[in-house]
C-alpha positions in Angstrom: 0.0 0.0 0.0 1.3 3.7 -0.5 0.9 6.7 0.6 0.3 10.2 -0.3 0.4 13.6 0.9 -1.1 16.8 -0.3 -0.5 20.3 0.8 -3.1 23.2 -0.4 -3.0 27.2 0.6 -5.6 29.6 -0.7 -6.9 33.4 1.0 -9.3 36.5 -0.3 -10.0 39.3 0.8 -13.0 39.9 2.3 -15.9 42.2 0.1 -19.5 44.0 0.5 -22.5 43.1 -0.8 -21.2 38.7 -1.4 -22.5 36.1 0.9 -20.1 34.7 2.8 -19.6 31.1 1.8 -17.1 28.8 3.5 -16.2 24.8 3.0 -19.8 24.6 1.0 -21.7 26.2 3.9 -23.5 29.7 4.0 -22.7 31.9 7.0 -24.1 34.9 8.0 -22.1 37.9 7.9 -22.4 41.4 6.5 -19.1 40.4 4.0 -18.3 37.7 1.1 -15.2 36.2 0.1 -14.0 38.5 -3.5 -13.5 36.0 -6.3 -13.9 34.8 -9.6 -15.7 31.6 -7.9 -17.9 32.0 -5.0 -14.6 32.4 -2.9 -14.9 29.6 -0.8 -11.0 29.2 0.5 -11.7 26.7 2.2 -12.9 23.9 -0.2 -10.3 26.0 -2.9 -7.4 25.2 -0.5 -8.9 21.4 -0.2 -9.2 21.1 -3.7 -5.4 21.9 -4.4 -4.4 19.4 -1.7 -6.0 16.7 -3.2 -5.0 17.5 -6.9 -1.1 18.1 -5.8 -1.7 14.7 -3.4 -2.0 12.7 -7.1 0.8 15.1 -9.0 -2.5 16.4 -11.0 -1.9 20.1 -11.5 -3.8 22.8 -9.3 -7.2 24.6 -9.7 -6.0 26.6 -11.9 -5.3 24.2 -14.3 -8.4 22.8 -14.3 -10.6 26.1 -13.9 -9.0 29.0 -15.3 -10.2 32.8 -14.2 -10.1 33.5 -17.0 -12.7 31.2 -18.1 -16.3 33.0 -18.2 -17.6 29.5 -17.0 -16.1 29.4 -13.5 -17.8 33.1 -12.1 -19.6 32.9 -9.4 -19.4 28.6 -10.0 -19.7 26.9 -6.7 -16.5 25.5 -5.3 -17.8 21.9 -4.7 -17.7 21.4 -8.3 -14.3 22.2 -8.4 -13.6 19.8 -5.1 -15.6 16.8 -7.3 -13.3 17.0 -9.7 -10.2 16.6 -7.1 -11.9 13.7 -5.9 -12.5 12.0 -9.5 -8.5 12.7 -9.7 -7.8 11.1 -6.6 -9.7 8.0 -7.5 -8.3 7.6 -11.2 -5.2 7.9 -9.7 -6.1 4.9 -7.7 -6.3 6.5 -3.8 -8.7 7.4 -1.6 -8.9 10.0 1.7 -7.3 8.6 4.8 -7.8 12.0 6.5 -7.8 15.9 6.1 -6.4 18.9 8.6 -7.2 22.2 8.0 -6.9 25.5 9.3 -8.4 28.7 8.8 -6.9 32.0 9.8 -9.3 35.0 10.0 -10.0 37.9 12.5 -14.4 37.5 11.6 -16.2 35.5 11.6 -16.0 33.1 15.1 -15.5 29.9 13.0 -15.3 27.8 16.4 -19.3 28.2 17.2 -19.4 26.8 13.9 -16.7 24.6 13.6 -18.7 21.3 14.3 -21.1 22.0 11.5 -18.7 22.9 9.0 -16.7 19.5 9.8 -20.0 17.9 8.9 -20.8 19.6 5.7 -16.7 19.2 4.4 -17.5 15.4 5.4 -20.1 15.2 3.3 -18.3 17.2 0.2 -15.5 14.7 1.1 -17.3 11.1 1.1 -15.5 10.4 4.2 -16.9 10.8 8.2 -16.8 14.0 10.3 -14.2 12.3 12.3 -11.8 12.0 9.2 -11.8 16.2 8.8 -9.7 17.8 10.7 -10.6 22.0 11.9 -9.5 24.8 13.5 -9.5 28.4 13.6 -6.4 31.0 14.4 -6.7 34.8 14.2 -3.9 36.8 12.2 -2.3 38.1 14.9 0.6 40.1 14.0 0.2 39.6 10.0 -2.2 42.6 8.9 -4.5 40.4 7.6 -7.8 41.4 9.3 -9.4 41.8 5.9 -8.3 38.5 4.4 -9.4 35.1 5.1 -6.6 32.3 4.7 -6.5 28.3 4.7 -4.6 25.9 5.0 -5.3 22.2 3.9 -3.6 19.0 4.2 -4.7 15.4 3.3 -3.2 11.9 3.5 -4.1 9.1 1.0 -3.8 5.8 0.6 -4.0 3.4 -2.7 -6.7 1.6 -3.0 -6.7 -2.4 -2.5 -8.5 -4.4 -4.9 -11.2 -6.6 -3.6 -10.8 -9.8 -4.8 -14.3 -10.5 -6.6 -13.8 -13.0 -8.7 -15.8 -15.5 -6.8 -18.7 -13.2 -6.8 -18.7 -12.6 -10.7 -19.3 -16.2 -11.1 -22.0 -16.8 -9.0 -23.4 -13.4 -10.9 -22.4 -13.9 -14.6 -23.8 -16.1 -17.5 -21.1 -17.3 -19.2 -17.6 -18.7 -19.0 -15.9 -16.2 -21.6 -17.5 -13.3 -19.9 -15.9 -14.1 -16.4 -13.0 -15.0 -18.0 -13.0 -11.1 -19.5 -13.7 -9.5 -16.1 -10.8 -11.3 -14.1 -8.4 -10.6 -16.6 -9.6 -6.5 -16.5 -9.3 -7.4 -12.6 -5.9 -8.7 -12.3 -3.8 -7.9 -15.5 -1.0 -5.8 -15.5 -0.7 -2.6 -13.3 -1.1 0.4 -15.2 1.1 3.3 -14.6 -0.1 6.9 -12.7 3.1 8.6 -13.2 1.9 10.8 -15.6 -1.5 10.9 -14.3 -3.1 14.7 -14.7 -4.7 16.7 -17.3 -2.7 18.3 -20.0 -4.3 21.4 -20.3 -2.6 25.3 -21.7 -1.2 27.7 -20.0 -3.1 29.0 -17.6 -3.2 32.8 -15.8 -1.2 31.9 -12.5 -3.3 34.7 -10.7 -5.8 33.3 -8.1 -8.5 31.5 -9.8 -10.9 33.5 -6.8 
């Protein structure tokens, strides 16, 4: 079995008259995150983990700002596609540690819920995602909202069906097809990730 790690970093500033969205869930307060997205640092720092986790590119690479499509788009499509990544490359979430640094909102009052909904984003259970909250003491950021994210996978291990197909398939040939798609020679993720063009290296939010 291996192992991977993934590292992700994102931050926006704060902006009038945007709701205030954060790992997929809506929070009331008077200022949004600014972006080309709907801001969400959270699930954008996520996101980046998992894709640099499987050597897959970043968000940038897969949604460019400078794509009309992606304004205002909601971040957990761009945290599905990290996961569709993660699972052609053959892994799966062990666990995920975040942190969030921001002078507003409290994210502590909130923090169980928002472990809930990443869960859910996530496919995995509240007890797999990890999160906490620091202020920017110190750094001049009390108009910016930053996140860290970190994530540990593991390759999947293939369950060894064979005996099942039998008792489910109708002929000999067509087992005989299956096993051999099951256990026939590894194929190689090294150069797993989407080519894609040159992308504006600006903050996709």
């Amino acid at each position: 079995m291996s192992m991977r790690i993934g590292y992700g970093f994102d931050s926006h500033a704060f902006k009038p008259g945007v709701p205030l969205v954060i790992g997929g869930l809506a929070i009331e307060h008077p200022e949004g995150l600014a972006g080309h997205s709907d801001g969400d640092v959270l699930l954008h720092a996520i996101t980046d983990a998992l894709l640099g986790a499987v050597s897959a590119g970043d968000i940038g690479t897969f949604f460019p700002p400078s794509d009309p499509r992606w304004k205002g788009a909601a971040s957990h499509i761009f945290l599905q596609t990290a996961l569709e990544e993660v699972a052609t490359a053959g892994y799966r979430i062990v666990n995920i540690d975040t942190v969030l640094v921001m002078a507003r909102p409290k994210i502590v009052p909130i923090a169980g819920e928002l472990r809930e909904r990443v869960a859910d984003l996530l496919g995995v259970k509240p007890g797999e995602v990890g999160i906490k909250a620091k202020t920017p003491e110190g750094l001049n950021q009390d108009h910016v909202a930053v996140a860290h994210a970190t994530v540990l996978l593991e390759s999947v291990k293939l369950s060894d069906p064979p005996a099942q197909l039998v008792a489910t398939a109708d002929v000999d040939d067509e087992i005989d097809e299956v096993v051999k798609g099951l256990v026939g020679e590894s194929r190689d993720i090294s150069a797993l990730g989407r080519k894609r063009p040159a992308f504006d290296t600006d903050d996709l939010t």
